[in-house]
SEVOKOL-972286 format. One record per atom (N, C-alpha, C): residue in one letter; z, y, x. Coordinates in steps of 0.001 Angstrom, whole numbers, plus 500000, padded with zeros to 6 digits. Layout:
! residues N
aZYX/...
! end
This chain:
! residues 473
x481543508220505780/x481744509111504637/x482670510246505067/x482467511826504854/x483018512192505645/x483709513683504080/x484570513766504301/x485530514572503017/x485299516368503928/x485120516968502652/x485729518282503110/x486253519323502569/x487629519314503066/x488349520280501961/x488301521718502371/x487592522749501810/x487711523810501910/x489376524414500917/x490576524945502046/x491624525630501321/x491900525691502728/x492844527199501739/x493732527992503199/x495134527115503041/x495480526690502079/x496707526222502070/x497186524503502663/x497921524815503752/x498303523452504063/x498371521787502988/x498368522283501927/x499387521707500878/x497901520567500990/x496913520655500992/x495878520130501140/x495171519262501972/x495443520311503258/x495015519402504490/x496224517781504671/x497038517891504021/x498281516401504150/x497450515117502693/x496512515504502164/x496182514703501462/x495286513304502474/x495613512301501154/x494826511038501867/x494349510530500589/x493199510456501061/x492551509915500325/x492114508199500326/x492830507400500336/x493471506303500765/x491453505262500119/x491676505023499133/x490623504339498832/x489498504466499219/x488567505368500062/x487894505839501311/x488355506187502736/x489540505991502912/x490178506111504145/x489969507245504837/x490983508164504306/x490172509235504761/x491686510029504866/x492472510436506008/x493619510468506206/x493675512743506677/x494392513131505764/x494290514666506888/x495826514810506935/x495813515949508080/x496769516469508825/x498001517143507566/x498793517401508108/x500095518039507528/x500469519049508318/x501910519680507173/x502351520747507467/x503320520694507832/x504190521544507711/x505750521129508178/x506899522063507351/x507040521182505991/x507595521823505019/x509607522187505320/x509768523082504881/x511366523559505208/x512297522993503923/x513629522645504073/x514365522350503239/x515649522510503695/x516786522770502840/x517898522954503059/x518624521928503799/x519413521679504135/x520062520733505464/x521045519991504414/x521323518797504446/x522552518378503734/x524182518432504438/x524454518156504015/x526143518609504854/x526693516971505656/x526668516974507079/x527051515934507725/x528965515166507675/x529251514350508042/x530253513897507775/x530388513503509155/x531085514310510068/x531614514556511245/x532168513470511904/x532582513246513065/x532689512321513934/x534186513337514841/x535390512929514862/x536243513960516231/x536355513378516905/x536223513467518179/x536719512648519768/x535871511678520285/x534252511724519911/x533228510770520087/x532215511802520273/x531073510983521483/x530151511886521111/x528913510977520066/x527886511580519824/x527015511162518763/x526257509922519190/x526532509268517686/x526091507801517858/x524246507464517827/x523945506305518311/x522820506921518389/x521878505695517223/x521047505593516519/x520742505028515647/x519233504325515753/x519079503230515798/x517257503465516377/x516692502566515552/x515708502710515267/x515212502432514397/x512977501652514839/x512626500036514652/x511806499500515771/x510815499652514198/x509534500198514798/x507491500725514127/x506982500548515008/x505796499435514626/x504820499609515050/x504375500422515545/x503858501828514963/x503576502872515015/x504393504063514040/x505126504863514995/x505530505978513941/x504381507103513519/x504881507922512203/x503811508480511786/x504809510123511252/x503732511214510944/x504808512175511336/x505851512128509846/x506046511602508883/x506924511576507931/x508544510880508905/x508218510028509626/x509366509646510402/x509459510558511434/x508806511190511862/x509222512695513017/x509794513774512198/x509424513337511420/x510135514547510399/x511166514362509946/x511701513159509321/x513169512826508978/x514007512673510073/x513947512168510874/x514167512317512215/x514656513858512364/x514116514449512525/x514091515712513424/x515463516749511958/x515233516787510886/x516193517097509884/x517381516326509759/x516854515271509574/x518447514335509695/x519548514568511229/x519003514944512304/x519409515241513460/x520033516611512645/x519085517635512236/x519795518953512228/x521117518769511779/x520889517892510380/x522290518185509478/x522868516899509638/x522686516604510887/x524220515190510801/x524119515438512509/x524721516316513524/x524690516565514729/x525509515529515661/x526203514376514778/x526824513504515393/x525887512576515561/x525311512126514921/x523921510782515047/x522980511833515293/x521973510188516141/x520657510907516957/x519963509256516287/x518886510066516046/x517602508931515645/x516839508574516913/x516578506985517203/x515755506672518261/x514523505863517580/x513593506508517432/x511850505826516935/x511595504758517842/x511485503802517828/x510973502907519207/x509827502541518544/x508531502965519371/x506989502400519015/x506823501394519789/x505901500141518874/x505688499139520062/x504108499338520240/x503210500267520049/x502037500235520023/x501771502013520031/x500721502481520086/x500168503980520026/x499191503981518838/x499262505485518372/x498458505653517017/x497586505300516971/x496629504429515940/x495636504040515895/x494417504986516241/x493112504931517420/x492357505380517424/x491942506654516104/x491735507737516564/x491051508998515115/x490204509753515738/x489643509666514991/x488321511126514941/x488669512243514491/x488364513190514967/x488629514368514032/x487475515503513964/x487383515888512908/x485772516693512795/x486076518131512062/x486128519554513239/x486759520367512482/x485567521129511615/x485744521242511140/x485247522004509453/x485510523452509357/x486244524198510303/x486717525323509854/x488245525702509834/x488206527051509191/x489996527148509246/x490504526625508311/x491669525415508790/x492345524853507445/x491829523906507288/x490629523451507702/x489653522273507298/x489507520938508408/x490312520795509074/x490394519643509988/x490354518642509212/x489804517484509431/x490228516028508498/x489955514992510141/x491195514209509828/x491275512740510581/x491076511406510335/x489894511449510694/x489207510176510137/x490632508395511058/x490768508055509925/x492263506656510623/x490796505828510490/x491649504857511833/x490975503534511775/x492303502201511284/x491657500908511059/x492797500270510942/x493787499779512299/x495160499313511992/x495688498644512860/x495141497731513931/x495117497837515307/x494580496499516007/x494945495615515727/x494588494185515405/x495746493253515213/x496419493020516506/x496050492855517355/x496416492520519013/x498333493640518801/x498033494440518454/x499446495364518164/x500050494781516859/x499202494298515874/x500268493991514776/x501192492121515352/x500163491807516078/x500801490313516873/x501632490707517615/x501753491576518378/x502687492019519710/x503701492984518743/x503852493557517738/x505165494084516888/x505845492517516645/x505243491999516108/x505995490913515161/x506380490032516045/x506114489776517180/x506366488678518221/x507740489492519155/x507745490852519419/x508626491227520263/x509702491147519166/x509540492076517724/x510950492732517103/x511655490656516928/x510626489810516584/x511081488594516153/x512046488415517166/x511882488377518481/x512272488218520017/x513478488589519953/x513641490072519961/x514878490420519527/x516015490312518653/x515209489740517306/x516527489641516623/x516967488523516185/x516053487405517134/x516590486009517716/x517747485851518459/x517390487389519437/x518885487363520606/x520006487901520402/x519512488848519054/x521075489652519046/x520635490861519651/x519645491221519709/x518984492496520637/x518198493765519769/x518077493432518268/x517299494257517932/x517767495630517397/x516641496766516907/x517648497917516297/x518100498005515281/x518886498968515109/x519765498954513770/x518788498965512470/x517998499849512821/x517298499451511567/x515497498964511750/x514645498029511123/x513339497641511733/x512095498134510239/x511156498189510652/x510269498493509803/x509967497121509380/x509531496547508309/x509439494830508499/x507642494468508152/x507070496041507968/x505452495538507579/x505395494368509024/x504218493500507890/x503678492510508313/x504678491290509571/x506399491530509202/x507039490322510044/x507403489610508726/x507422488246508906/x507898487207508105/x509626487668507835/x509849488134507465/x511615488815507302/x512111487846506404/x511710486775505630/x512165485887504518/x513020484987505588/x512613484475506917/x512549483759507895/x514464484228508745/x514017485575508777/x515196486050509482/x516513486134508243/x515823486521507032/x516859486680506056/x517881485385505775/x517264484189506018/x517565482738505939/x518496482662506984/x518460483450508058/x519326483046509588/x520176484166509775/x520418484584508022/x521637485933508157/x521300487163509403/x520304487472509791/x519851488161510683/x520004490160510244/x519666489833508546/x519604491273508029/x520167491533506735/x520667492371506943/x521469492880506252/x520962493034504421/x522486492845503481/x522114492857501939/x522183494530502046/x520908495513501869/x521052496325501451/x521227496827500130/x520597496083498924/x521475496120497814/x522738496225497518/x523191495744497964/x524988495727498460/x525191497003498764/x524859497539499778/x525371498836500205/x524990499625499082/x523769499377497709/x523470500660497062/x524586500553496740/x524930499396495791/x526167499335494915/x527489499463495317/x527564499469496550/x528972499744496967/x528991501700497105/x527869502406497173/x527881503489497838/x527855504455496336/x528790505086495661/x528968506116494946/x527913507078495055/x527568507268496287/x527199508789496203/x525402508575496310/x525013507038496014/x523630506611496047/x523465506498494401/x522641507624494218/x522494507647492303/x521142506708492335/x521259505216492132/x520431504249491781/x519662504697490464/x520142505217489396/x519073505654488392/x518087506989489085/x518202507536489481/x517288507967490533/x516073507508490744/x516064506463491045/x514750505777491327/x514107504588490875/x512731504659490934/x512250502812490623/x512787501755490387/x513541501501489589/x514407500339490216/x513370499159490382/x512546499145489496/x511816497676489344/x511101497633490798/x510828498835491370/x510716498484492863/x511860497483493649/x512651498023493586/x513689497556494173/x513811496251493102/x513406495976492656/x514032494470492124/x512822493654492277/x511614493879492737/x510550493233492693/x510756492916494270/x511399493509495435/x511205493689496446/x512209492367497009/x513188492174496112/x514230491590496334/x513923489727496835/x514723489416497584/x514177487736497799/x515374486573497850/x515427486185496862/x516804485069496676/x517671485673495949/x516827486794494899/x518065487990494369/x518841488686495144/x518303489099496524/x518785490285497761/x517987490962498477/x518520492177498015/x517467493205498573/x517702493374500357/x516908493029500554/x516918492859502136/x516108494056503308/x514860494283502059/x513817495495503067/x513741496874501591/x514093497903501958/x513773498532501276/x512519499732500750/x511373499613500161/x510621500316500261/x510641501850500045/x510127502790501003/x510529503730501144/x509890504962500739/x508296504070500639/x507283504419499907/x506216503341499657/x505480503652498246/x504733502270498228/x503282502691497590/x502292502283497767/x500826502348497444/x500693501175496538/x499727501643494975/x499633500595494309/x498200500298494308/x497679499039493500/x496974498143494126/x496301498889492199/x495251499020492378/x494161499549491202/x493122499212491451/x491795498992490907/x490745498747490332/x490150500322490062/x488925500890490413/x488448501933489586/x487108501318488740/x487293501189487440/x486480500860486694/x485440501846486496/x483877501861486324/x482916502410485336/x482904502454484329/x483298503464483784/x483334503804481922/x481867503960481554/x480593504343482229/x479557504704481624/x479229503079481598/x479287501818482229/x479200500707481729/x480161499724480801/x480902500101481382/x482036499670480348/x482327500238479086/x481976501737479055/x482128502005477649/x483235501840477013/x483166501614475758/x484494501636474819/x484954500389475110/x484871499246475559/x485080497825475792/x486510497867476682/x487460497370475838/x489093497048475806/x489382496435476299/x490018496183478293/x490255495159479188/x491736494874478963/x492150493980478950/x493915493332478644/x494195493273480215/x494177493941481379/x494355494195482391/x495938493870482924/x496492494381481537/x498134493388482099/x498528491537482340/x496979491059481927/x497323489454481906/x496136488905482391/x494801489682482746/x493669488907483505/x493705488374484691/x493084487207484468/x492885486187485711/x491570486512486567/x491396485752487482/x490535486077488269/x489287485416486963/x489083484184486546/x488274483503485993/x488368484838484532/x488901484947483907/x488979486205483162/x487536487145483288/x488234487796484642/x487221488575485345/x485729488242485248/x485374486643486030/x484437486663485852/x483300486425484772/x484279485459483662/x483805485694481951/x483343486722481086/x484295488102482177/x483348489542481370/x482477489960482270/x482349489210483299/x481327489860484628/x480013489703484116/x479766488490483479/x478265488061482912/x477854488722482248/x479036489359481154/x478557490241479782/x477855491469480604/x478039491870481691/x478032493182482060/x476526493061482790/x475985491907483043/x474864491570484054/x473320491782483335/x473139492132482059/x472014491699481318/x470387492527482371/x469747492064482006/x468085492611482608/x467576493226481694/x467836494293480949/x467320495103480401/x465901495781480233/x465453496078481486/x464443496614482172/x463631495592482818/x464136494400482495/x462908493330482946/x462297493872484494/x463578494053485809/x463249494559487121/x463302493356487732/x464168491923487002/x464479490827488240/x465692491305488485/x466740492266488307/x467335492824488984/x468648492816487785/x470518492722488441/x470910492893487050/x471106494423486148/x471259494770485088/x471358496241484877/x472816496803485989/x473758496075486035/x475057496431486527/x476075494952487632/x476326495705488267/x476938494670489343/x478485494996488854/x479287493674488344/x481384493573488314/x481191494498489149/x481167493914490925/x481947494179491351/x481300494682492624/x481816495656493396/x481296496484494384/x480797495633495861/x480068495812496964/x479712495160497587/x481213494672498556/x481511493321499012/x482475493094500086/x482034491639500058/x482811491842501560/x482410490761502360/x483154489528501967/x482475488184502002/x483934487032501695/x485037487105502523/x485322487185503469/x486546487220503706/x487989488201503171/x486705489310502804/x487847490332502462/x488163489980500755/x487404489675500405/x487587488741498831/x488174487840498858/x488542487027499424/x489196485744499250/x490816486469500040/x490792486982501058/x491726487740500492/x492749488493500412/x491749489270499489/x491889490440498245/x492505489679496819/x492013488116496651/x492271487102495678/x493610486673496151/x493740486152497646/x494646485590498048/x496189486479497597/x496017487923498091/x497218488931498029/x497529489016496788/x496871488996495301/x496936489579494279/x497617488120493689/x497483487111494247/x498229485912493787/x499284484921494613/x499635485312495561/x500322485249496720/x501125484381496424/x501946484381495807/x503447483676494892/x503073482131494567/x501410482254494087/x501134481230493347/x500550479955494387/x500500480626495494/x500397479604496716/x500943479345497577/x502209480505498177/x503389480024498965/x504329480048498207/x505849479673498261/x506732480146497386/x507685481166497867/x508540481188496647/x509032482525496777/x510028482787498314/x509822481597498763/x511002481494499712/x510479481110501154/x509631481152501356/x507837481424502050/x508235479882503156/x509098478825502348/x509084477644502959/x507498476856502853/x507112476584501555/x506222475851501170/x504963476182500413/x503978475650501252/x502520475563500624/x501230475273500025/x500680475949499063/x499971474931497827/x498767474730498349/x498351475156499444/x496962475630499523/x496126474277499331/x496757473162499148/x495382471798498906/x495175471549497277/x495956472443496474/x496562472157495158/x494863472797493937/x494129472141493074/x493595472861492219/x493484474109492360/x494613474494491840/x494507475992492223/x493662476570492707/x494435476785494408/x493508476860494788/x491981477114495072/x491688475354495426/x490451474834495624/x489701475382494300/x490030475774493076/x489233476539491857/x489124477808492410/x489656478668493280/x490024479864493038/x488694480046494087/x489057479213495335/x487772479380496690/x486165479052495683/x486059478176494704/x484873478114494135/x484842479013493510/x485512479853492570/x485249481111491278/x485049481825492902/x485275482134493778/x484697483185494996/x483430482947495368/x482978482380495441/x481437481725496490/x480257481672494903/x481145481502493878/x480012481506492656/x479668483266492787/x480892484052492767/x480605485296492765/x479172485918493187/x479012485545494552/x477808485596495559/x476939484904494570/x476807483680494682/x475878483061494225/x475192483168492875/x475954483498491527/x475473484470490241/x474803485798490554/x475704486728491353/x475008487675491396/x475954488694491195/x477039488650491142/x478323488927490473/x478677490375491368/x478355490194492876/x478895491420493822/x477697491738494048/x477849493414494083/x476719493792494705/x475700493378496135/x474725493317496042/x473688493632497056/x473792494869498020/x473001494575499006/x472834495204499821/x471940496841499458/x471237496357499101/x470092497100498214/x470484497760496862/x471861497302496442/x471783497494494845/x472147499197494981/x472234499471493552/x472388500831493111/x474013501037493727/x474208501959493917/x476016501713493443/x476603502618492872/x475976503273491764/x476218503613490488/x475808503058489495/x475552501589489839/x475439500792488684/x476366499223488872/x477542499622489681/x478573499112490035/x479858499322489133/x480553497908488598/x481498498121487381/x482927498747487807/x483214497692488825/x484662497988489628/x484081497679491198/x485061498971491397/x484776499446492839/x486417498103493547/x485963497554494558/x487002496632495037/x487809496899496048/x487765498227496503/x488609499115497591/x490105499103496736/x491176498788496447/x491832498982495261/x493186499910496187/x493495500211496983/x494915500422497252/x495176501997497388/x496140502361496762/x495853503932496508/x497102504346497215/x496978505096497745/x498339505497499042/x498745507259498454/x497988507374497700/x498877508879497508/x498067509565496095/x499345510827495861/x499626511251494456/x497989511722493767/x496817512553495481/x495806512690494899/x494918511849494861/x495096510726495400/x494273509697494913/x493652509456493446/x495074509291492741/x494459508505491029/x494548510262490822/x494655511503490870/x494144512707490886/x492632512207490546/x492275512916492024/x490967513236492498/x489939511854492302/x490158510632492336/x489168509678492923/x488014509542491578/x488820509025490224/x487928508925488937/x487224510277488561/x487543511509489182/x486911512904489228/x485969512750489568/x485526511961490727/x484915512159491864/x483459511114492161/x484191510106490881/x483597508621490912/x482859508770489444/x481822507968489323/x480516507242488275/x480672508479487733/x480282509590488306/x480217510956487242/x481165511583486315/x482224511542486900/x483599511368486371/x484420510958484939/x483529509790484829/x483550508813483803/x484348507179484275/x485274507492484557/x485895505958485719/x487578505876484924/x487839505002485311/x489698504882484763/x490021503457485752/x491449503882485973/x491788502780486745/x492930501368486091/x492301500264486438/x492721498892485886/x493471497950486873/x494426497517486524/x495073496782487452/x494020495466487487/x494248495172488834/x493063493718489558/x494253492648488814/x492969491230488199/x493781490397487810/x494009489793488917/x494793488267488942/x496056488130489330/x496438486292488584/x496745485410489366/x497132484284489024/x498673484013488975/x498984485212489087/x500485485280488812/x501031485361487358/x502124484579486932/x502605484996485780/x503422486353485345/x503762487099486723/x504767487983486482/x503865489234485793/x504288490064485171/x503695491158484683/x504183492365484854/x503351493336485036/x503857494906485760/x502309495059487030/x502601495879487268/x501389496424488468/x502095496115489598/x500666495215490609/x501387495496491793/x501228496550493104/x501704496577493960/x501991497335494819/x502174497083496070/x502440497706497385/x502738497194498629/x503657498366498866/x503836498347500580/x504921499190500949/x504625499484502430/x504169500580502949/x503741500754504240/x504700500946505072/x506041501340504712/x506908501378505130/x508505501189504460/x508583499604504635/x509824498540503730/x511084498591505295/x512176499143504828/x512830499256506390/x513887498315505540/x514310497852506645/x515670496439506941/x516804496520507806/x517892496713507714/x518749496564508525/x519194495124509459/x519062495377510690/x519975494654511436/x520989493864511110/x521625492962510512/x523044492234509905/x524318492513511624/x523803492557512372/x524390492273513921/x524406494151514566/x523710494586513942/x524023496982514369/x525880496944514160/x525795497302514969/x527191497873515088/x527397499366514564/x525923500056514277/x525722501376513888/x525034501197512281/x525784500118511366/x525253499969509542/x525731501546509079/x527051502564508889/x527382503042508184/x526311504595508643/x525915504997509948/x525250505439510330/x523663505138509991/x523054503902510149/x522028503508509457/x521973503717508247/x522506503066507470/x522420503324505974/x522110505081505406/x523122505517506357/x522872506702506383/x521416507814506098/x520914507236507469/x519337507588507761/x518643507215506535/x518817505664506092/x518357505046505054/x517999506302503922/x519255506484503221/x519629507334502084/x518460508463502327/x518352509368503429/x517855510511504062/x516502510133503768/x516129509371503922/x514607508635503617/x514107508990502086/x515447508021501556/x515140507904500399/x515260509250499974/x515829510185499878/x516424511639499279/x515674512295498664/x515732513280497789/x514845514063496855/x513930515146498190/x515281515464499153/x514271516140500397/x512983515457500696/x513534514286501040/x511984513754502252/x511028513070501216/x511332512320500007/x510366511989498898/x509154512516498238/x510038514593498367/x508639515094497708/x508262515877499061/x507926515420500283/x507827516130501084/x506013515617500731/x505171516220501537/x503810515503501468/x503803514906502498/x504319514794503688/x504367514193504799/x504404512408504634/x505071512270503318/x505213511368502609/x504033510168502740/x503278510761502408/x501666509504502359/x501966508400501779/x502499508418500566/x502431507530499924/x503338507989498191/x503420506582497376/x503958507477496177/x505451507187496418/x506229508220495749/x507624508017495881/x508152506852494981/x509128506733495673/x510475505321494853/x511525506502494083/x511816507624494325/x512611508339493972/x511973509307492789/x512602509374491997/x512383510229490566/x511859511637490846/x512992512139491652/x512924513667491822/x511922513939492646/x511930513004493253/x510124513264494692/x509196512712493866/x509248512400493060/x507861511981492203/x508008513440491388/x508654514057490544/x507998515105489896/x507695515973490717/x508454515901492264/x507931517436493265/x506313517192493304/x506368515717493696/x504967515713494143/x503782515989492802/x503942515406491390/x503158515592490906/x503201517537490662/x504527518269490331/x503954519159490422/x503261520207491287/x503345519508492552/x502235519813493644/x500907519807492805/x500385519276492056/x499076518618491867/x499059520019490477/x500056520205490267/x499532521122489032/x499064522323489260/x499858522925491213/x499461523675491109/x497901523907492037/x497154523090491615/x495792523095492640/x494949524300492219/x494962524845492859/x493356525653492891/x494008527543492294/x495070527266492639/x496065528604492100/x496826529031493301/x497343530184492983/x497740530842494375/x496609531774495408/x497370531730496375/x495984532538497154/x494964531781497672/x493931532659497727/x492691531102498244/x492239530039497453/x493260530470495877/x492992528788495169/x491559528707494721/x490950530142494578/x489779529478493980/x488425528729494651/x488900528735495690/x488185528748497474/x487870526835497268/x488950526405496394/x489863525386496811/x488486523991496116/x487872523289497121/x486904522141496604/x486840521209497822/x486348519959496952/x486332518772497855/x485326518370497462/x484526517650499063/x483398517638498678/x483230515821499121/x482448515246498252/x481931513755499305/x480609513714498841/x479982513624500079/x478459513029500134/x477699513680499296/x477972515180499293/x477291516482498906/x477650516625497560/x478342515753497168/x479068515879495745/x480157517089495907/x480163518296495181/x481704519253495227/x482074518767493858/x483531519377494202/x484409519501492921/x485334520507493398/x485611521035492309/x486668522161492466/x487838521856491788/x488782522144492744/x490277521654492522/x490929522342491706/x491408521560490281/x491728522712489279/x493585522247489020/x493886522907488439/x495837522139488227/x495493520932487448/x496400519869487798/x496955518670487301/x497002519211485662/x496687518624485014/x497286518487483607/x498238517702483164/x499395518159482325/x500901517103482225/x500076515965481809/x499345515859480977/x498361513998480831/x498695513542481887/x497625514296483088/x497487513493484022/x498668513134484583/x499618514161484939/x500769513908485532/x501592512286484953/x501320512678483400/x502562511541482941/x501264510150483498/x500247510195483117/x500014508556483663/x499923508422484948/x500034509478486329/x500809508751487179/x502157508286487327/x502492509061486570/x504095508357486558/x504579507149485857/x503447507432484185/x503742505580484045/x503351504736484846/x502232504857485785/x501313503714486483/x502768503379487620/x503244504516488494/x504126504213489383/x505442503366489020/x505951504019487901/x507156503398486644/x506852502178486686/x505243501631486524/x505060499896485916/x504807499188487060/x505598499701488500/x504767498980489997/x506307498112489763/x506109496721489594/x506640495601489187/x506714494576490356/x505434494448490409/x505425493318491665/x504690493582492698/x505390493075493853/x504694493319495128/x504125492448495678/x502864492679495974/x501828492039496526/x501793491815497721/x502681490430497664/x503369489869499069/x502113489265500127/x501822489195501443/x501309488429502292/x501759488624503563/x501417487091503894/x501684487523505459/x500448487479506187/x500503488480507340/x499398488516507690/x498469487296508683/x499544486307509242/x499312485267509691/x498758484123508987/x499188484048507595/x498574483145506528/x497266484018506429/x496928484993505702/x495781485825505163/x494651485641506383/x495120485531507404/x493734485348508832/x493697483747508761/x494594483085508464/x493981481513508989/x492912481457507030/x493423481646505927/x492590481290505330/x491654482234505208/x491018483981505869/x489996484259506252/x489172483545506882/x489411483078508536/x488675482645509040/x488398480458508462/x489233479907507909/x488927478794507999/x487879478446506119/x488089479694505906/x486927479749504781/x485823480339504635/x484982480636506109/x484125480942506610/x483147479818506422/x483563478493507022/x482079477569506625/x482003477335505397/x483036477521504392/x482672477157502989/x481752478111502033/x482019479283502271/x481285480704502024/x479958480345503003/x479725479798503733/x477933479476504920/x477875478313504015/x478257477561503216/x477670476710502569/x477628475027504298/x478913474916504812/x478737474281505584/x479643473416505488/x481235473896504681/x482421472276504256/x482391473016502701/x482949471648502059/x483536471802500672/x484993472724500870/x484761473128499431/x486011473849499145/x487780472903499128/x487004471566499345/x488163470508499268/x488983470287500876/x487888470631501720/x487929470030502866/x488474471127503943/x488389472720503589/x488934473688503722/x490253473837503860/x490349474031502170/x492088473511501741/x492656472639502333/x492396472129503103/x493170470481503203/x493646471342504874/x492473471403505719/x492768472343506960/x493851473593506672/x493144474361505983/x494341476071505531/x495896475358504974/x496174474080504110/x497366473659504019/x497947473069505211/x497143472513505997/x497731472099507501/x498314473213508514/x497668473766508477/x497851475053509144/x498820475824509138/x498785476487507606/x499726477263506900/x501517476596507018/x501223475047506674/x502603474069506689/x503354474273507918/x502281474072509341/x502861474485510391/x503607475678510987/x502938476594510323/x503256478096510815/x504433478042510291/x504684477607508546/x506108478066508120/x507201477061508583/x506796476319508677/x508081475271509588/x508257475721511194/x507229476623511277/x508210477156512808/x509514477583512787/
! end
């Protein structure tokens, strides 16, 4: 699927279009310098900070935070290189970079070295913690209460931002990784099938789901065929989970010691999956897919996403629904592409924290470099009023996006739109915890049950063996 934005203005080419994966280039926006707090008779400390992969929002804070604090120096340490991209130029202004995902072979070799290190007393001051078990290190006093530092730090205006981020993020009641930006987890529904029909989306279960899935299936047209498919075509593994993440809590605990996976639960949850297939519930290969209810791509990484996507989608008749969820907690959830943690053992915290703040700041929040939605207040209205001003200015009327010969022309945000991204971001409550080591053993060991080759009993019983082991390492 391939996007194309015709505009002269940078402000454009930095969009991602996250729920098609569809990643473009940036600019390199200017901002005033903040005023550093000097160092006499030392030279500059140096601060480093361990990613997978850096991306240019961290070359960029980096490179400003250097300007205006000339005593500290930021050190990026990559343990891997940017993921494979395509790039297909289009014209002037019109580059787009097609991302692929993470290797895992690199997401095993991050989590195995930074672990390495901060076993020995070796790691950096500050770590990115996607996809490491950090509950593990938090237990062995390894990293630091950054909550603590908000509240000790005056000059960190906590109403400022999300808090319910920050309190959803928290583990044993301590904020340990802080998200710096976070992508929430949505549903794009079909309104031309759904119609006026009223989803309670703050409390649906998966079984929920599939109780209105039937209503939606009727044969109208007497084809053999249903009028409308729930749910968009995917594969079982990525469904089970897609199920697994959205209920996470309800099968390890909060303290990622212990696991349910042989429990009802469960074993109900792997059967409501495999019926899916077997009713008729996910699309076909063959099926229409504009006669698809909810699209199951759900994770939206930036401001033009819930913009542009329902524009763009079932004839721009779509609205987005939070995915149910076997969790009791309530609020939308969310992830965090980049949750950073301090070191407990840096000899460089007051300097770190530092960088921290710089992250967080109204500067780097509404930067677009950003790629993702802000935690901070003031970078959330920069960014939405980015969106208002689309298709204005010079070149604006130039200004359209096109998919799969579909155009649209990019017109300003309307305050509507603006305010329900901001309630949707406001209500990101809970985070949609996994690890990625659990999520592959019950991918692959629920492979023969989906081939129709073990029971859903006999599965569970393996994925709880498994799972038990890993967390007692």
């Amino acid at each position: 699927m391939i996007f194309k934005i015709k505009a002269k203005q940078t402000i454009l080419a930095c969009t991602l279009i996250s729920m098609l994966g569809v990643t473009a280039c940036s600019g390199n926006p200017t901002a005033a310098p903040t005023v550093s707090e000097g160092k006499s008779g030392s030279g500059p400390k140096t601060v480093s900070l361990s990613v997978m992969t850096s991306d240019r929002f961290l070359e960029l804070a980096k490179q400003k935070f250097e300007e205006a604090h000339p005593d500290i120096k930021i050190e990026i340490k990559e343990y891997a290189a940017a993921p494979n991209t395509a790039t297909k130029a289009q014209g002037p202004g019109q580059n787009i970079v097609m991302m692929t995902k993470p290797d895992p072979k690199n997401i095993e070799k991050y989590v195995s070295s930074v672990g390495a290190e901060l076993m020995s007393g070796k790691a950096s001051d500050l770590i990115v913690t996607s996809n490491l078990p950090y509950k593990k290190y938090a237990d062995k006093k390894l990293l630091e209460n950054m909550g603590d530092m908000m509240n000790k730090d005056a000059s960190f205006p906590k109403d400022n931002y999300y808090t319910g981020v920050f309190e959803a993020m928290k583990y044993d009641g301590v904020l340990y990784n802080v998200p710096v930006r976070i992508g929430l987890n949505k549903w794009l529904g079909n309104l031309n099938v759904l119609g006026s029909e009223k989803i309670d989306d703050t409390k649906w279960t998966w079984a929920d789901f599939k109780k209105l899935a039937q209503n939606w299936m009727a044969d109208k047209n007497n084809d053999g065929k249903p009028d409308a498919y729930p749910l968009g075509k995917i594969d079982p593994d990525q469904l089970i989970t897609l199920m697994l993440n959205s209920s996470y809590n309800k099968f390890v605990d909060a303290g990622g010691k212990k696991a349910s996976f042989d429990k009802p639960e469960f074993i109900n949850l792997l059967k409501l999956a495999k019926s899916m297939y077997d009713d008729n519930i996910i699309q076909g290969d063959n099926a229409d897919k504009d006669a698809v209810v909810f699209q199951p791509k759900s994770n939206l990484l930036m401001y033009m996403d819930m913009y542009a996507m329902p524009k763009m989608s079932f004839d721009g008749k779509s609205s987005f629904y939070d995915l149910p969820s076997e969790n009791e907690t309530r609020g939308s959830s969310f992830t965090s592409s980049l949750p950073v943690a301090m070191n407990s053992k840096s000899p460089n915290k007051k300097e770190a924290w530092e960088f921290v703040k710089f992250l967080l700041s109204d500067e780097m929040q509404s930067t677009m470099e950003l790629n993702g939605f802000a935690v901070n207040k003031n970078g959330a209205k920069a960014q939405g009023d980015t969106l208002k001003k689309l298709g204005s200015g010079e070149g604006g009327k130039n200004m359209k996006l096109n998919i799969n010969g579909k155009s649209m022309t990019l017109q300003p945000a309307t305050d509507e739109e603006i305010a329900a991204i901001e309630k949707a971001v406001s209500n990101a409550k809970v985070i949609a915890e996994s690890d990625p080591k659990i999520s592959m053993v019950v991918a692959e060991e629920t492979a023969p049950f989906f081939q129709g080759q073990k029971s859903a009993e006999e599965v569970a019983k393996v994925i709880q063996n498994k799972v038990s082991t890993y967390l007692q390492e």
